[in-house]
Residue frames as a rotation matrix with the C-alpha (Angstrom) as fourth column:
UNK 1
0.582 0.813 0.000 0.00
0.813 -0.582 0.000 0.00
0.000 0.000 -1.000 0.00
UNK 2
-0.369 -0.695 0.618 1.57
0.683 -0.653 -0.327 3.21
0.631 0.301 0.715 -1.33
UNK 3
-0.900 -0.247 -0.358 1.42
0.353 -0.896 -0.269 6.75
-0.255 -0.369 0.894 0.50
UNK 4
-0.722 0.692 -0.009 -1.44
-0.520 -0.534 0.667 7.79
0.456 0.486 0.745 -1.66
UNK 5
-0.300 0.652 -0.696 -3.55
0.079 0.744 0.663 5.11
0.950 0.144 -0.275 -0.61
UNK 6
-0.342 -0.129 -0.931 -2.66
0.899 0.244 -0.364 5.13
0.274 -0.961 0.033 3.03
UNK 7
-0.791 0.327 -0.517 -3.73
0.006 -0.841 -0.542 9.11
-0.612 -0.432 0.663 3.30
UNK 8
-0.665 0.680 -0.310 -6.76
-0.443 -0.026 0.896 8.25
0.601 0.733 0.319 1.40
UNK 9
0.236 0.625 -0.744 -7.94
0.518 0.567 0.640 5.71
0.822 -0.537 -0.190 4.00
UNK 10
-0.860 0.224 -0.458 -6.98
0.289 -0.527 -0.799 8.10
-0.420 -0.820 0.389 6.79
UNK 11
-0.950 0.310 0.041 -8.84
-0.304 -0.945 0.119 10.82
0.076 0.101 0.992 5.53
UNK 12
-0.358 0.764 -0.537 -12.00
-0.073 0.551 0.831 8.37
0.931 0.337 -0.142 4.62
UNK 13
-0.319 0.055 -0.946 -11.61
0.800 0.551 -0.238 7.02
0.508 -0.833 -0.219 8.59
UNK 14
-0.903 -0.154 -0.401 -11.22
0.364 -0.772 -0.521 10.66
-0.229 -0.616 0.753 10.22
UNK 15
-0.766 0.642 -0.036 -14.09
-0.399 -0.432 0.809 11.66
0.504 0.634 0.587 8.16
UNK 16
0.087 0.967 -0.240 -16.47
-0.299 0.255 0.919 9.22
0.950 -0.008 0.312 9.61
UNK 17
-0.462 -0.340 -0.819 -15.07
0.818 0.194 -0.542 9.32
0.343 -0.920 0.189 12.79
UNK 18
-0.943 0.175 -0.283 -16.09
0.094 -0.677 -0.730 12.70
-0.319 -0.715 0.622 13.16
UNK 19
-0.200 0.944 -0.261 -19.59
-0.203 0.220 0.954 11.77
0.958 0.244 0.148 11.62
UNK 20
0.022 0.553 -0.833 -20.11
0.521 0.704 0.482 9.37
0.853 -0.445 -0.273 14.40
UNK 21
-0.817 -0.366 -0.446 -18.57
0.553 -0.276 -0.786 11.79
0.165 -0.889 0.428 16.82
UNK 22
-0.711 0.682 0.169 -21.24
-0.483 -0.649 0.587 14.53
0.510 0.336 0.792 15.64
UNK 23
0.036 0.997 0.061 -24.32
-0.575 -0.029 0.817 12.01
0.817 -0.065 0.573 15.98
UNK 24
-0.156 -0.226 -0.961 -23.18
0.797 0.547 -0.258 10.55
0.584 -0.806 0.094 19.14
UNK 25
-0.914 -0.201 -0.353 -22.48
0.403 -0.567 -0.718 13.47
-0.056 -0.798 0.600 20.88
UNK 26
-0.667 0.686 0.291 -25.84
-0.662 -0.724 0.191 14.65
0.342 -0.066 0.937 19.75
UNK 27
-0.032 0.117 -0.993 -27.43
0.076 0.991 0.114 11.51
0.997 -0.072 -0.041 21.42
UNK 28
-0.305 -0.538 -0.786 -25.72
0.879 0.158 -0.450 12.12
0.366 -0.828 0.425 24.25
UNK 29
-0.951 0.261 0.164 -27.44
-0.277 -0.957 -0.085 15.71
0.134 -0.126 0.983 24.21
UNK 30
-0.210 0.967 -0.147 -30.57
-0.498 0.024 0.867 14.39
0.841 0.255 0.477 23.98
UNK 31
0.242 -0.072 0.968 -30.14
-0.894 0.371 0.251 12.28
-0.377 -0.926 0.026 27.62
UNK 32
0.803 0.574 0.161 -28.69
-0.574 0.670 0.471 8.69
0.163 -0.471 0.867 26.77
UNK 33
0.633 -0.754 0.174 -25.95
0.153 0.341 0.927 6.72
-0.759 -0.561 0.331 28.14
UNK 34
-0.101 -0.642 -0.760 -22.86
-0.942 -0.184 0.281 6.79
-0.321 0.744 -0.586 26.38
UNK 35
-0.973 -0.063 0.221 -23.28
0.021 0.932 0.361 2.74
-0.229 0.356 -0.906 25.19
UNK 36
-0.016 0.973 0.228 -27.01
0.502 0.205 -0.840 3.66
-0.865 0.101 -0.492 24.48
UNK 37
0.629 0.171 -0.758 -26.06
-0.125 -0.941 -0.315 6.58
-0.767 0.293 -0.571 22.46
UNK 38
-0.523 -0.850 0.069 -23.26
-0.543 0.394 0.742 4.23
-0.657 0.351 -0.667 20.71
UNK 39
-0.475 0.572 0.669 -25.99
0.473 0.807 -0.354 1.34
-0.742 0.148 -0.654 20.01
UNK 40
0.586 0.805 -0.092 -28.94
0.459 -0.424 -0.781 3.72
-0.667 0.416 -0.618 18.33
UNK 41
0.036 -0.548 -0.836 -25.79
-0.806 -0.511 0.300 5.27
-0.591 0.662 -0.460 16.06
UNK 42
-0.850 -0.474 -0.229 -24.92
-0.478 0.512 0.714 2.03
-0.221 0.717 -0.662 14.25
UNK 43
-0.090 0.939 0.331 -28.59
0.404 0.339 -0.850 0.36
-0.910 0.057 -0.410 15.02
UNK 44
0.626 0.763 -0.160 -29.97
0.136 -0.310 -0.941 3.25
-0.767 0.568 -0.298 12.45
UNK 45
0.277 0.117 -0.954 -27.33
-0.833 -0.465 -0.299 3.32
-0.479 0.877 -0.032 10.23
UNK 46
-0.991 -0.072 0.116 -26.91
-0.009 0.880 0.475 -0.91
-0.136 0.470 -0.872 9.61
UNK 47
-0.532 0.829 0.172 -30.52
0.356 0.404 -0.843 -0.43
-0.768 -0.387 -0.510 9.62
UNK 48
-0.080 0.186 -0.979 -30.66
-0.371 -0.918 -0.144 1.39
-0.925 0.352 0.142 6.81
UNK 49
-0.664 -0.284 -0.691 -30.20
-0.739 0.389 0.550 -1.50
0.113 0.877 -0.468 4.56
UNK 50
-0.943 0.329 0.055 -32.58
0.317 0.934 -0.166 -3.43
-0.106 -0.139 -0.985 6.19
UNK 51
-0.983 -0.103 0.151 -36.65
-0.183 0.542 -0.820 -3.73
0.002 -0.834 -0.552 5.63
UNK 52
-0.808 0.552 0.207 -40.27
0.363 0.742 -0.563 -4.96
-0.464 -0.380 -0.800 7.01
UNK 53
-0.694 0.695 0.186 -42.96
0.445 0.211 0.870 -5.47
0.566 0.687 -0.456 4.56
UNK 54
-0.747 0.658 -0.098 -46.26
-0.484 -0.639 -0.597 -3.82
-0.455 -0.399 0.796 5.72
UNK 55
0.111 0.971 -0.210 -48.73
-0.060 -0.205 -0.977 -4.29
-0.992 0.121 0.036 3.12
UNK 56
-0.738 -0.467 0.487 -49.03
0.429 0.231 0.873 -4.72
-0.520 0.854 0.030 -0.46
UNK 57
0.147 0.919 -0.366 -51.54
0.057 -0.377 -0.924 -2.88
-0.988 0.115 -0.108 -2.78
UNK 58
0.937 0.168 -0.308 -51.48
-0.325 0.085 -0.942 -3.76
-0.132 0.982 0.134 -6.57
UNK 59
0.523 -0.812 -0.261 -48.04
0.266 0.446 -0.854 -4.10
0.810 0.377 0.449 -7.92
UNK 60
0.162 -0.665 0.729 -46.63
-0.277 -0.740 -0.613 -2.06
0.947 -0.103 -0.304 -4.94
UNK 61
0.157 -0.179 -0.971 -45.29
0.876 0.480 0.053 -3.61
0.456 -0.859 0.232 -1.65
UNK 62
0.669 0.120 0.733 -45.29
-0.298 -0.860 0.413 -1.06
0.681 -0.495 -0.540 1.42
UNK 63
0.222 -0.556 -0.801 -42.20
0.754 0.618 -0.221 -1.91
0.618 -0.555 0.557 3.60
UNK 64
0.892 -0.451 0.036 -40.93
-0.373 -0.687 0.624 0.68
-0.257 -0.570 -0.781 7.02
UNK 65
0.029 -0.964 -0.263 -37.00
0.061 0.264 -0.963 0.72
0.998 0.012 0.067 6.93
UNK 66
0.569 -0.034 -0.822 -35.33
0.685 0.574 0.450 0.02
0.456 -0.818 0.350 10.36
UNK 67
-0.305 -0.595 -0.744 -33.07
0.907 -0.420 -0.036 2.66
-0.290 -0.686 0.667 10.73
UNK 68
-0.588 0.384 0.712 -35.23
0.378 -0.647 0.662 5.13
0.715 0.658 0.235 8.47
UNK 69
-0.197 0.910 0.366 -38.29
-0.608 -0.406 0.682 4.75
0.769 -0.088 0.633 10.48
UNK 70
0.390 0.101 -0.915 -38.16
0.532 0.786 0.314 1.64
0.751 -0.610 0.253 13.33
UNK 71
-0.358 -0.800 -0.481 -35.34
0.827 -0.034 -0.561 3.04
0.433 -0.598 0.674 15.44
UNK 72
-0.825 0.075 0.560 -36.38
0.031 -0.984 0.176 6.58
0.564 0.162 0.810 14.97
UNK 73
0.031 0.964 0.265 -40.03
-0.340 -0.239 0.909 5.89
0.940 -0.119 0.320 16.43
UNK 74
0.391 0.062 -0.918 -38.78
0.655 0.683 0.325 3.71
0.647 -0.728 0.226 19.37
UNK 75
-0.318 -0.877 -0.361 -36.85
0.855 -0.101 -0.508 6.54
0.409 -0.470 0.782 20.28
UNK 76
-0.859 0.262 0.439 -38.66
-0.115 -0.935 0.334 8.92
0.498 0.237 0.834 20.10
UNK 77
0.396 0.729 -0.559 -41.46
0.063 0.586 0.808 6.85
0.916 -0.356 0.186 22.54
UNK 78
0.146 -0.201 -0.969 -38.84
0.958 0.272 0.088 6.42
0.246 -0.941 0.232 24.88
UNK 79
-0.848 -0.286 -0.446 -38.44
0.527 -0.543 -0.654 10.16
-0.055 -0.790 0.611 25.37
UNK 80
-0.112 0.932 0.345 -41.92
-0.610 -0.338 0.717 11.15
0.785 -0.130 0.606 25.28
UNK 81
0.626 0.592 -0.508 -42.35
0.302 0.417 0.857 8.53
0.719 -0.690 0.083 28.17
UNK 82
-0.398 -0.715 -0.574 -38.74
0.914 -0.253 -0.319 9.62
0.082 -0.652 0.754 30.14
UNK 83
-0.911 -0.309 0.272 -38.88
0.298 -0.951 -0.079 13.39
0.283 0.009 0.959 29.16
UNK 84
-0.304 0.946 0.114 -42.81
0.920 0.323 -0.223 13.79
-0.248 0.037 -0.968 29.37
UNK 85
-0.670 0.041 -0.742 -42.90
-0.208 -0.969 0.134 16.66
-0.713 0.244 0.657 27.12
UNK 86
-0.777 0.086 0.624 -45.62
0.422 0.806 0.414 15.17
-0.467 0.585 -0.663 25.23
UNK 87
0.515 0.856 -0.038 -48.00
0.591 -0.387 -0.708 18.24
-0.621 0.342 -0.705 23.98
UNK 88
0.003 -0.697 -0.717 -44.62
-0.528 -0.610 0.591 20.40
-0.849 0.377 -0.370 22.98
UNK 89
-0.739 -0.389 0.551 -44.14
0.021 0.803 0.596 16.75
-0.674 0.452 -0.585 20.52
UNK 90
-0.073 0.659 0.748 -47.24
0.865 0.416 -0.282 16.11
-0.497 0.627 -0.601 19.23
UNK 91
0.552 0.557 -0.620 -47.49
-0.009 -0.740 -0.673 19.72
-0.834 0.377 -0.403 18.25
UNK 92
0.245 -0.357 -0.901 -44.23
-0.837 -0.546 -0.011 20.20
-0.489 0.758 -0.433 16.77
UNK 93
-0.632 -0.132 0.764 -44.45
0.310 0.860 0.405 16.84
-0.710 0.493 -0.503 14.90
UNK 94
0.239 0.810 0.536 -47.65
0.898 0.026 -0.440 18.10
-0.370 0.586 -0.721 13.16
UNK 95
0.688 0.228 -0.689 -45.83
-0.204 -0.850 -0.486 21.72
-0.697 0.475 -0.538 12.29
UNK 96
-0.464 -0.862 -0.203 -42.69
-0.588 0.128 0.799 19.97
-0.663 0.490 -0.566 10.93
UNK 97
-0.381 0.441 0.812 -45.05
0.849 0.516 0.118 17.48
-0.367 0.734 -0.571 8.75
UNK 98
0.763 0.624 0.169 -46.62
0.529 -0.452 -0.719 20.51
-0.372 0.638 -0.674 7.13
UNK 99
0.429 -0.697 -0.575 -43.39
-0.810 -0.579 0.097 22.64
-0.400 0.424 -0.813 6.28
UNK 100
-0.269 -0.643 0.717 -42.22
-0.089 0.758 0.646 18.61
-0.959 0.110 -0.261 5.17
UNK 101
-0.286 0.498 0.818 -44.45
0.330 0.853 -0.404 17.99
-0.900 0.155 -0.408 3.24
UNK 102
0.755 0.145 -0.640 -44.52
-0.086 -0.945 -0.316 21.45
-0.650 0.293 -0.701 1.80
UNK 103
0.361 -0.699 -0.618 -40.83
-0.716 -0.632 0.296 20.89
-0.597 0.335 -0.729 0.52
UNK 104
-0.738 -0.297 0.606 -40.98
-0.070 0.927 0.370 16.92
-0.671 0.230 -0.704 -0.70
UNK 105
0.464 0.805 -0.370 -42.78
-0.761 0.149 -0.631 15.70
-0.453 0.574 0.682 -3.56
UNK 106
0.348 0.131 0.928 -43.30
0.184 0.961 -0.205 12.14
-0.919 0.242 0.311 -5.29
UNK 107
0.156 -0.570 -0.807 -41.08
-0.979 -0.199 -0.048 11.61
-0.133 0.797 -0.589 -8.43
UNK 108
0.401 -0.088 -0.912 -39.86
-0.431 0.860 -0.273 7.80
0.808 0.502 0.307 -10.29
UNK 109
-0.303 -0.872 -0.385 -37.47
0.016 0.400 -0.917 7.37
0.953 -0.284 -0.107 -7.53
UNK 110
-0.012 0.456 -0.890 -39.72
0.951 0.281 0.131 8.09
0.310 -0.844 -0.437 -4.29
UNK 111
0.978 0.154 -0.143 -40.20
0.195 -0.921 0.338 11.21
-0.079 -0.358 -0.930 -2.05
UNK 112
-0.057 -0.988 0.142 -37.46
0.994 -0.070 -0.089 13.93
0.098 0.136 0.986 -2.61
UNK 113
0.983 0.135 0.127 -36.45
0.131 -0.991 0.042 17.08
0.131 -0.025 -0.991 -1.67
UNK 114
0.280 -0.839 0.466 -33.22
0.336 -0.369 -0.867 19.20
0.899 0.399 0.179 -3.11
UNK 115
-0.034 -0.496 -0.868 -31.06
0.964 -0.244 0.102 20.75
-0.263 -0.833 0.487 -1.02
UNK 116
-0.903 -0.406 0.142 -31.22
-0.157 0.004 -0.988 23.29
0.400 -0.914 -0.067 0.68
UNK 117
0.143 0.986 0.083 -35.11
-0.738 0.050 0.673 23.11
0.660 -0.158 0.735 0.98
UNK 118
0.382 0.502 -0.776 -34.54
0.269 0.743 0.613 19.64
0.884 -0.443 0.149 3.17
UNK 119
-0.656 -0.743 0.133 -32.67
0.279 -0.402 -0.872 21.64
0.701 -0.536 0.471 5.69
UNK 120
-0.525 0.723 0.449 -36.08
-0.473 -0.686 0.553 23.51
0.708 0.078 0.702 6.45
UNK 121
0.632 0.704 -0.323 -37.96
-0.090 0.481 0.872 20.62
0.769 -0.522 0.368 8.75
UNK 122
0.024 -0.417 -0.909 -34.88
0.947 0.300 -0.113 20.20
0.319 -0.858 0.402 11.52
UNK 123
-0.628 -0.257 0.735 -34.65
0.464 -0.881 0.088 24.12
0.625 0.396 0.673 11.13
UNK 124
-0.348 0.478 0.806 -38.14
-0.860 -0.505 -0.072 24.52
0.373 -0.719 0.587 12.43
UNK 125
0.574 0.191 -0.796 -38.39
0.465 0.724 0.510 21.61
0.674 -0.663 0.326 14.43
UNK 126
-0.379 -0.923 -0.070 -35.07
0.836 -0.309 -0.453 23.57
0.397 -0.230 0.889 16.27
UNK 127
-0.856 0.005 0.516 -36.86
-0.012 -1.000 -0.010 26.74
0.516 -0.015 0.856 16.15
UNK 128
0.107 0.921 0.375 -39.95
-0.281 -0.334 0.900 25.44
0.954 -0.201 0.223 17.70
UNK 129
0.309 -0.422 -0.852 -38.45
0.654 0.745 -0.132 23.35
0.690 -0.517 0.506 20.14
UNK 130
-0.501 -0.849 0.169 -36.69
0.766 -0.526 -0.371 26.63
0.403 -0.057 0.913 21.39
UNK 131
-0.430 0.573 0.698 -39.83
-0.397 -0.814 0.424 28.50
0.811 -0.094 0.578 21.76
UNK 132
0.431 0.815 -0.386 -41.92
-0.053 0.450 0.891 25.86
0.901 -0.364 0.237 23.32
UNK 133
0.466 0.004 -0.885 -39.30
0.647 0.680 0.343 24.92
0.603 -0.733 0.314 25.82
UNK 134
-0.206 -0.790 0.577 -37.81
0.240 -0.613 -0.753 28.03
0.949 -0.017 0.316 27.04
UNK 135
0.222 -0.450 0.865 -38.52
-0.896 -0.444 -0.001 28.07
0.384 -0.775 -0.502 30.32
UNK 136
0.671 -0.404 0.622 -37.29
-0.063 0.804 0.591 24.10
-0.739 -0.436 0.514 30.31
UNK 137
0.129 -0.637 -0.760 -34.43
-0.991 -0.117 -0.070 24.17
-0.044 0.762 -0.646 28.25
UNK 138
-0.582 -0.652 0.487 -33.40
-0.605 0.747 0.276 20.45
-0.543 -0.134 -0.829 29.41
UNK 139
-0.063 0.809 0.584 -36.66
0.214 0.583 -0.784 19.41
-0.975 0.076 -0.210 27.45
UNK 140
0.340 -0.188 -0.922 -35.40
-0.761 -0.630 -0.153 21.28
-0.552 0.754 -0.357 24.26
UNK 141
-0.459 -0.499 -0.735 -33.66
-0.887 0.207 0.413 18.73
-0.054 0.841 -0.538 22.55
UNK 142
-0.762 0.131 0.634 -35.48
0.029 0.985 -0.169 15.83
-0.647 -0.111 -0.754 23.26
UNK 143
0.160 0.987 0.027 -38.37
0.174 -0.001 -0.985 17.75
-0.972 0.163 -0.172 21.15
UNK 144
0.014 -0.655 -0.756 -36.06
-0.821 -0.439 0.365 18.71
-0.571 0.615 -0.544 18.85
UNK 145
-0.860 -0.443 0.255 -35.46
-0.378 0.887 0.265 14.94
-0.343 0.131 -0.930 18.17
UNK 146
-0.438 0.652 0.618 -38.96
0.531 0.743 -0.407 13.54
-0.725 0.150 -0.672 18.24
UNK 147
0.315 0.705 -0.636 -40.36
-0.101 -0.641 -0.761 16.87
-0.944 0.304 -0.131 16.24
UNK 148
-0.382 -0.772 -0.508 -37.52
-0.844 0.067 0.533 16.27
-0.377 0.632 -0.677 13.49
UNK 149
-0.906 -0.399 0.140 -37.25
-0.328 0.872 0.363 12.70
-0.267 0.283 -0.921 13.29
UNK 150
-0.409 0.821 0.399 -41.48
0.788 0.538 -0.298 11.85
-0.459 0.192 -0.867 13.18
UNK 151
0.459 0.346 -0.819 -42.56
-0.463 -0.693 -0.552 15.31
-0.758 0.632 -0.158 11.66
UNK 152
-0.420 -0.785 -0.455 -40.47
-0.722 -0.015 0.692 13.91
-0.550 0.619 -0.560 8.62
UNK 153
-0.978 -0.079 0.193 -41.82
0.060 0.780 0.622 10.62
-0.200 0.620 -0.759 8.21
UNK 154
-0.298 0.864 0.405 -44.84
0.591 0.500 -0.633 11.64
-0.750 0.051 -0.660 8.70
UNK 155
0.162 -0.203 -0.966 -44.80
-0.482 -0.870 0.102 15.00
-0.861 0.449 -0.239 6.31
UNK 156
-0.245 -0.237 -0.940 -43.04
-0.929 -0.220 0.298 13.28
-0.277 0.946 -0.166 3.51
UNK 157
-0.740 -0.276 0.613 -44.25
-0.665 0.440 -0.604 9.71
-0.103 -0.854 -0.509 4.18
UNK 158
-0.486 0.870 -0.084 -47.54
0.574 0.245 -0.782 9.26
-0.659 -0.428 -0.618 5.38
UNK 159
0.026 0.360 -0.932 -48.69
-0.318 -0.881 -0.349 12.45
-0.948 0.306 0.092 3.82
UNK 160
-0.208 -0.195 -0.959 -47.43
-0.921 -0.292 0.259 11.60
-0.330 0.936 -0.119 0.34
UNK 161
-0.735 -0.160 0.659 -48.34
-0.137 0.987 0.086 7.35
-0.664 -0.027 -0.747 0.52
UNK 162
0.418 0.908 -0.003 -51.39
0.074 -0.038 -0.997 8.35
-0.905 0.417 -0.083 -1.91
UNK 163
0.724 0.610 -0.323 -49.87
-0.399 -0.012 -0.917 9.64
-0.563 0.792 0.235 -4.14
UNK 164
-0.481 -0.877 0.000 -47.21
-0.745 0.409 0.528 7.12
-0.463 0.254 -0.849 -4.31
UNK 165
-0.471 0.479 0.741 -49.93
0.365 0.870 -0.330 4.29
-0.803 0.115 -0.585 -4.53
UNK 166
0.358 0.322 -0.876 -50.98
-0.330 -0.834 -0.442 6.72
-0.873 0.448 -0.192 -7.36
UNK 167
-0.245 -0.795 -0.554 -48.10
-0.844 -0.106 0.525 6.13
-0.477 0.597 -0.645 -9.69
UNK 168
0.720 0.091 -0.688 -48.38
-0.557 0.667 -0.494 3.62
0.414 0.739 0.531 -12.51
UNK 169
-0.019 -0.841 0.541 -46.74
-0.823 0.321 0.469 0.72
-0.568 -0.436 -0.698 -11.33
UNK 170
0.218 -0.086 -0.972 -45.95
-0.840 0.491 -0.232 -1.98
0.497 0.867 0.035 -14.31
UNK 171
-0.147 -0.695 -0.704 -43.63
0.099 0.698 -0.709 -4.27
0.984 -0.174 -0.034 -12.10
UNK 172
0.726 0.358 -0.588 -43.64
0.623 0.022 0.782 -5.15
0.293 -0.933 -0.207 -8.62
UNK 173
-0.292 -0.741 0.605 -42.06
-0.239 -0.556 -0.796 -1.89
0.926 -0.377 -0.014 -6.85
UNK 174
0.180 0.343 -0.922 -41.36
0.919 0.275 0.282 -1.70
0.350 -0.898 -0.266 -3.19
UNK 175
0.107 -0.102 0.989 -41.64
-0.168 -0.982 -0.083 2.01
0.980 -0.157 -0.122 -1.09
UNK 176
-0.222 -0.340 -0.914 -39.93
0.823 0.437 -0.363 2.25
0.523 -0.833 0.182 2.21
UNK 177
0.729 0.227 0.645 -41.02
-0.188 -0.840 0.509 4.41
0.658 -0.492 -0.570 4.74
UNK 178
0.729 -0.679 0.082 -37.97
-0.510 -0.460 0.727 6.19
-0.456 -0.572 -0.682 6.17
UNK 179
0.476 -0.322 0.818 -36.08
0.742 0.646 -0.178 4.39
-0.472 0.692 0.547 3.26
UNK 180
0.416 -0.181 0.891 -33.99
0.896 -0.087 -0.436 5.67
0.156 0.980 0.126 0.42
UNK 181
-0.285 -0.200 0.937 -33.55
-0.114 -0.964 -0.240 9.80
0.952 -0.176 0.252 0.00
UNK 182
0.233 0.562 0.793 -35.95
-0.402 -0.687 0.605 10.14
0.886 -0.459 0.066 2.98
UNK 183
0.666 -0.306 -0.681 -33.83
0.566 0.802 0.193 7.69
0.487 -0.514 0.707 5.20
UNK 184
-0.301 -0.866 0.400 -31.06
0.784 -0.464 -0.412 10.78
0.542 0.189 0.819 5.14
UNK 185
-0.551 0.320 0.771 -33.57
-0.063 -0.937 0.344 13.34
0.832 0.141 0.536 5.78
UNK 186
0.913 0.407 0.005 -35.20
-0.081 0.168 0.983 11.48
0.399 -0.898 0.186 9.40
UNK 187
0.202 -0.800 -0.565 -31.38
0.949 0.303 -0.089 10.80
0.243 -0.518 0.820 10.56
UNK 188
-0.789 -0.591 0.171 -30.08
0.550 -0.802 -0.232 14.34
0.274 -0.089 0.957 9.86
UNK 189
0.140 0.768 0.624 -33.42
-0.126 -0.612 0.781 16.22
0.982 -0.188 0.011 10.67
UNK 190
0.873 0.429 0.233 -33.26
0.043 -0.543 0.839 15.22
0.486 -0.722 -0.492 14.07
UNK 191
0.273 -0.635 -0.722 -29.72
0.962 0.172 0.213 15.09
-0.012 -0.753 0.658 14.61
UNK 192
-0.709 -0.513 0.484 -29.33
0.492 -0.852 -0.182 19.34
0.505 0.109 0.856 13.39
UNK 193
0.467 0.739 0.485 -32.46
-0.231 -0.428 0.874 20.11
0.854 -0.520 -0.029 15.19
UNK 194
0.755 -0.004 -0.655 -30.44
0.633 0.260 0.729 18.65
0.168 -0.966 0.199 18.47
UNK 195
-0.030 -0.875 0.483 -27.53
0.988 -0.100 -0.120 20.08
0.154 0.473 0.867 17.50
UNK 196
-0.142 0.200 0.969 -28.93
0.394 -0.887 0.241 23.56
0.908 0.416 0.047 17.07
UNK 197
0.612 0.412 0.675 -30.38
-0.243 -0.714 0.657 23.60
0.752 -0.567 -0.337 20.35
UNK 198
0.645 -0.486 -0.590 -27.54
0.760 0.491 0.426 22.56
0.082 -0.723 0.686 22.06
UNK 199
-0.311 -0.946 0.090 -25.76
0.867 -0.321 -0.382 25.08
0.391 -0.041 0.920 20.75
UNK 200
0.295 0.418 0.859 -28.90
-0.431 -0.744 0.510 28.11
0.853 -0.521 -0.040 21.79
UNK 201
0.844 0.517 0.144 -29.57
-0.109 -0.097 0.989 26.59
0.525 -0.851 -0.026 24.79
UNK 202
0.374 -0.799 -0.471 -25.86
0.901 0.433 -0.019 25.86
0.219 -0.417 0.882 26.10
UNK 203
-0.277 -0.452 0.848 -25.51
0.711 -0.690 -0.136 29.41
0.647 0.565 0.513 25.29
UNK 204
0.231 0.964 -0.133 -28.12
0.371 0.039 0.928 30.17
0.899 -0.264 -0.349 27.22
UNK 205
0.862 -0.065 -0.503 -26.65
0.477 0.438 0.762 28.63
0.170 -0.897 0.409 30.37
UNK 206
-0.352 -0.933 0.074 -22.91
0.841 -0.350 -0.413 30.21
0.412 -0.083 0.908 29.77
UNK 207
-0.251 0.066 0.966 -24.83
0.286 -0.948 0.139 33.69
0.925 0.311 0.219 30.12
């Protein structure tokens, strides 16, 4: 292995080192252990290749992905039952599905939305989170998380499963919820919504 190679596979390694470091540490913002917060990082992103049939409906086969959409809801359960912030959630789950849904739309390949437009649901999931919880801050990111991560699937999802089942299907297709593009967009939604308010609300606290 030449020189070239060898600072190629650093650079590759360091790179996703500080990925994992990112959505760990933003885990770890959100309240769970450091070996929970380790687990629910690789869980959702070996899960990403993986999953579970639902339904079928003509040619088309409804399937949830595991780390898209499984992982994401369990978690998001367990802090609505730990954190019991659980009107702040439900609200800002239903404003991030409307600004989601607003910015995704059904195409050959499944739900999509360009950049920067997919930026927009952790944004205000972040920004509502912030409002709602301001005189608990410690309750800020956990909404941050659940408003992100389920305002998504359900926004571009749920919302849009018509008119996927819509589409001319010739051949047997399968659509994953929290799959594909929109697999990217429930990880990173709620890990820059935690993010964000770690950095307001840390700010906060320095002051």
């Amino acid at each position: 292995m030449n020189y070239t190679s060898l600072l190629t596979f650093f650079i590759i390694g360091l790179f996703f080192y500080i990925l994992y470091t990112i959505f760990y540490s933003a885990f770890r913002e959100v309240g769970f252990s450091k070996l929970e917060a380790a687990v629910i990082v690789f869980g959702s992103l070996l899960g990403g290749a993986l999953n579970i049939t639902l339904f079928t409906y003509q040619n088309w086969t409804i399937a949830i992905n595991v780390g898209g959409a499984v992982i994401p809801i369990l978690v998001s359960i367990y802090l609505l039952a730990k954190q019991r912030c659980t009107w702040r959630a439900l609200l800002g789950i239903g404003i991030v599905a409307f600004f989601t849904y607003n910015v995704t739309w059904v195409s050959s390949t499944g739900v999509t939305s360009p950049f920067p437009l997919w930026l927009i649901p952790p944004a205000v999931a972040s920004v509502f989170s912030l409002l709602s919880c301001y005189k608990r801050p410690k309750h800020a990111a956990p909404v941050a998380y659940i408003s992100g991560t389920l305002g998504v699937l359900v926004g571009a999802d749920v919302f849009h499963l018509p008119d996927i089942l819509a589409l001319p299907a010739t051949s047997e297709i399968t659509a994953s919820i929290g799959g594909a593009a929109i697999f990217d967009m429930v990880f990173l939604a709620g890990i820059i919504a935690v993010l964000i308010d770690a950095l307001f609300v840390g700010r906060r606290r320095s002051q």
